[in-house]
N, C-alpha and C positions, 0 to 999 in steps of 0.2 A: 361603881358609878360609871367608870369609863364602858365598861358591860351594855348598861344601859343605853347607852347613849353612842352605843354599836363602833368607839370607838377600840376595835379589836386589839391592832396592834399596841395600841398603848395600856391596854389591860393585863397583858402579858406581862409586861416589867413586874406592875403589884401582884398582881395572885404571886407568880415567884420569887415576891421581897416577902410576903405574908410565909409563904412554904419554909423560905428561910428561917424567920423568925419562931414556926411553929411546924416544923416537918410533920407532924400528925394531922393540920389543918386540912379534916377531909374535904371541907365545903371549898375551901381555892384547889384542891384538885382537883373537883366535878367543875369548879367553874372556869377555869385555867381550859381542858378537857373541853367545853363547849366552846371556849373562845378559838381552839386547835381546830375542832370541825369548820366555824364559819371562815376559817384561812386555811381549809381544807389539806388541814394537816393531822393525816388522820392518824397516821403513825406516832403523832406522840398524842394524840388523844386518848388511844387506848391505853398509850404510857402509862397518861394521867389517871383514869380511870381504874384501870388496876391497881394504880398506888390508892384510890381511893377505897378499895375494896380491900388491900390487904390491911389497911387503918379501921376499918370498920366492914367486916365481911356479912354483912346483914344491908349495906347501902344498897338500897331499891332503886335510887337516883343513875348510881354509878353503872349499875347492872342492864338497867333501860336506854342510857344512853349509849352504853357499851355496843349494844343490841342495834341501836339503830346506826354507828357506824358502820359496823359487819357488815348492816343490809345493805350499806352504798357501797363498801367494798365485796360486796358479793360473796361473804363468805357466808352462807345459807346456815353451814352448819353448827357457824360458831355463834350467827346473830339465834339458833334454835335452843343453842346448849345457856344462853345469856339470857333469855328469857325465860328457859326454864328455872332458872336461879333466881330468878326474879319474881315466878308464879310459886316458887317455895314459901319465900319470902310475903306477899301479899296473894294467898289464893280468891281472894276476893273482887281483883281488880281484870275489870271486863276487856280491855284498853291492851292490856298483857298479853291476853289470850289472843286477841285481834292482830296484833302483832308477829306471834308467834306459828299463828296462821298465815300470815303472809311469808313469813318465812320456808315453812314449811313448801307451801306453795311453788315458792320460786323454783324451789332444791324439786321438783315433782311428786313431793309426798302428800298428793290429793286427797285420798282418804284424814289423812294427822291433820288435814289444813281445813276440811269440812267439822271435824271432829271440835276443834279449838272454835272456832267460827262457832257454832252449835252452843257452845257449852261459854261462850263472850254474849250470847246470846239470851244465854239461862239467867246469867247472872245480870245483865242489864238488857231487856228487850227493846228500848232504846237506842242499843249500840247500829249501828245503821253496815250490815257487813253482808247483807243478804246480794250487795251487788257481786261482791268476791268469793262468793260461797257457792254462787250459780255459774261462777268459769271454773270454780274448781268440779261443781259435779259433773259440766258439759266434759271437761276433759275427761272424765271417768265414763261419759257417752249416758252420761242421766241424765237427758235433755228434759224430761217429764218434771224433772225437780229441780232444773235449771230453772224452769217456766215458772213454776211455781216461786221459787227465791224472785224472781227478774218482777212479779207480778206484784209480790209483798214490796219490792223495792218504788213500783211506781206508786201504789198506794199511799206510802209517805210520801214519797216527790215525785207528783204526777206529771211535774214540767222536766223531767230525765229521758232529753232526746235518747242518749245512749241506751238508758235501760230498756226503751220500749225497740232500740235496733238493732240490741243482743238479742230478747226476746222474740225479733220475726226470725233472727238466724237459728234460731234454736227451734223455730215453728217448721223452718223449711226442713230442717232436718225430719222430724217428722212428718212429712208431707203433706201439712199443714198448711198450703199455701194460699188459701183465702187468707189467713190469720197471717201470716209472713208478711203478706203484702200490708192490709189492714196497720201493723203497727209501722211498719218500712214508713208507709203513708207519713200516719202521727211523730214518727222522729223527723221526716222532714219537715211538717209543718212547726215543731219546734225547734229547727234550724241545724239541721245533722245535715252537714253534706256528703259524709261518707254517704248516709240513708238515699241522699239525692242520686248519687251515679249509681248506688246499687240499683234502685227503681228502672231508670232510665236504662244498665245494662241488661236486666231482669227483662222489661219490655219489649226492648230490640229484638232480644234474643226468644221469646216467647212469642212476637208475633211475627217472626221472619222463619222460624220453627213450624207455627202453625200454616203459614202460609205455603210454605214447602211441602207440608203432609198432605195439602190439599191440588198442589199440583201434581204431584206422584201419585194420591187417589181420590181424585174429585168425587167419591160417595164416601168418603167416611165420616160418619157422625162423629165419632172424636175427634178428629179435626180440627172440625167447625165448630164444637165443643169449648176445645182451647183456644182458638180464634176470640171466638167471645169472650171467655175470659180474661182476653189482655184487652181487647175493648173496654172493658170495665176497669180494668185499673187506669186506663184512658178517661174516663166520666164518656165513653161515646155508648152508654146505656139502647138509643133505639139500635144502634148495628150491633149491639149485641143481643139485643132479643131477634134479628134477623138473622143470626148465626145460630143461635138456639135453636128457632123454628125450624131452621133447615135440617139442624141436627134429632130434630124428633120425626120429622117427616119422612127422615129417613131408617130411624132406629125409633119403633111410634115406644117402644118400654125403655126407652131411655130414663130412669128413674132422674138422675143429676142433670139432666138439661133442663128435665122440667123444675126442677128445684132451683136452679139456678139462674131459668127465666121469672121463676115468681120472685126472687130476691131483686133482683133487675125490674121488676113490674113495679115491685114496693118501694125502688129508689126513685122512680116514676110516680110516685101516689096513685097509681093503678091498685088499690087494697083489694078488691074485688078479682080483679087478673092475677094477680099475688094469689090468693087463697084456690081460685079454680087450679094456677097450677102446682102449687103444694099438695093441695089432695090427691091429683093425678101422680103425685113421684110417692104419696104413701096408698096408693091403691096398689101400683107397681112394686114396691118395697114397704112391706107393714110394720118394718122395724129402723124407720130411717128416721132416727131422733132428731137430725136438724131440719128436715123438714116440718117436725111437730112444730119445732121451735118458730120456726118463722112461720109459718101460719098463724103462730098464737102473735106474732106482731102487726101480723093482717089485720087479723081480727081485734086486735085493740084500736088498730085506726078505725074499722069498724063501728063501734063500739058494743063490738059482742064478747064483755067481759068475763061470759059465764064461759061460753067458748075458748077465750083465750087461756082460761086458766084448767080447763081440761086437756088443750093442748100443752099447754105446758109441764103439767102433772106427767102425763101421757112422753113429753121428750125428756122430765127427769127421770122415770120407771126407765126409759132407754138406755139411759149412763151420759144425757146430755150435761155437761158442767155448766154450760151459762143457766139452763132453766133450773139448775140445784142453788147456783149463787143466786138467782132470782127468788126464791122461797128463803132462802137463809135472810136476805136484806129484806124482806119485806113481810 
């Protein structure tokens, strides 16, 4: 009762009058044991605990929370070896494995910590661990199936500032950096202020960069390339279709300025300006899937459907993933 009603200290006396009365009483020593953690007395918790396991060495109870002292006391290995005794005991239960993954984890056994996660997964698709499973593969440098886990993650919680600003750092890593920024965006608009100074340091630093390559060599079309580019994460869309221009005028097969001015044209509702330079960056590059791809969004503002979806067809054949996830959801 006193348990209940969180008061600790006075729980203590009885679970220890009940022990007396009945020293095998395994349930007052798993609750005795919890009542030690929350007065963060960890060392006789485990006391406790263990007396509970040697009364009954099949206690699932004892063995779980055994596990999650360890992991405050950081002993990685013993909260690994507690849970594996524990997944003998019920191999069924998803929550274990979960567990046992984070353990793993802490101690840097990336691989055992994906594996477990994987297989918490098998057993309850449900179990929501894809957020943990995508920092254990980035540390193993599988950014491509970090994205992937970070992506399933927003899917169920699409309002996860975090996931979507683990995600652009996993983009950046790939140099990815339309998509880096892109999600950076969306976790600040759902209140990430890490997300906010990364943007903000990102910007500085990308248009004070650009602006430098351009005083060192006022003809380079990369440049003025990247210039526009932080214009855009700025919404200063006409000056960057001005840096664009300049950087084709200067480099006329710049295939990505012109792809990146019709992107810029179509956040403008220019659909028409959009599509001319799309085709100009796949006349130059016959195999530049994201430019299929947005032209095929030209073209549905358009509404040249027949179009858009030969372009689209045309950027999945190229190894484009949004126009494959376009064809799968529709």
């Amino acid at each position: 009762m006193k348990l209940k009603l969180k008061d600790y200290e006075g729980a203590i006396p009885e679970y220890t009058k009940a022990i007396e009365i009945n020293p095998s009483y395994e349930e007052a020593y798993n609750n005795r044991g919890l009542v030690k953690v929350q007065l963060k007395d960890y060392e006789g918790a485990i006391s406790d605990y263990t007396k509970a396991i040697e009364i009954n060495p099949s206690s699932l109870e004892a063995y779980s929370r055994l596990g999650l002292v360890r992991l405050d006391l950081e002993d990685f290995e013993g909260a690994i070896a507690d849970y594996t005794k524990a997944i003998e005991i019920n191999p069924s239960d998803a929550g274990l494995y979960k567990m046992r993954a984070n353990s793993k984890a802490y101690s840097k056994d990336y691989e055992g910590a994906i594996a477990d996660y994987t297989k918490a997964l098998e057993i309850n698709p449900k179990e929501l661990v894809y957020f943990q499973r995508s920092n254990a593969k980035s540390n193993l440098g599988d950014y491509e199936g970090a994205i992937a886990d970070l992506s399933k993650e927003i899917e169920v919680n699409p309002n996860s500032a975090e996931a979507f600003y683990f995600r652009g750092l996993m983009k950046s890593k790939l140099k990815d950096y339309e998509g880096e920024i892109a999600d950076l965006n969306k976790a600040k608009e759902l209140g990430s202020e890490v997300a906010k100074k990364t943007l903000n340091q990102y910007l500085e630093s990308s248009s004070s960069r650009s602006q430098k390559e351009l005083e060192i060599d006022p003809i380079s079309a990369e440049a003025y390339c990247s210039r526009a580019n932080s214009k855009i994460n700025v919404e200063d869309y006409e000056g960057a279709i001005a840096d664009y221009t300049k950087a084709i005028e200067i480099n006329p097969n710049y295939a990505e300025a012109y792809n990146n001015r019709g992107l810029t044209k179509l956040k403008l509702e220019d659909s028409e300006g959009a599509v001319s330079d799309h085709t100009k960056a796949i006349e130059i590059n016959p195999s530049y899937a994201k430019a299929y791809y947005l032209r095929a969004a030209a073209k549905e503002n358009l509404d040249d459907l027949e179009g858009m979806i030969t372009d689209l067809k045309k950027a999945k054949e190229l190894g484009s993933e949004d126009a494959n996830k376009f064809f799968k959801t529709n």
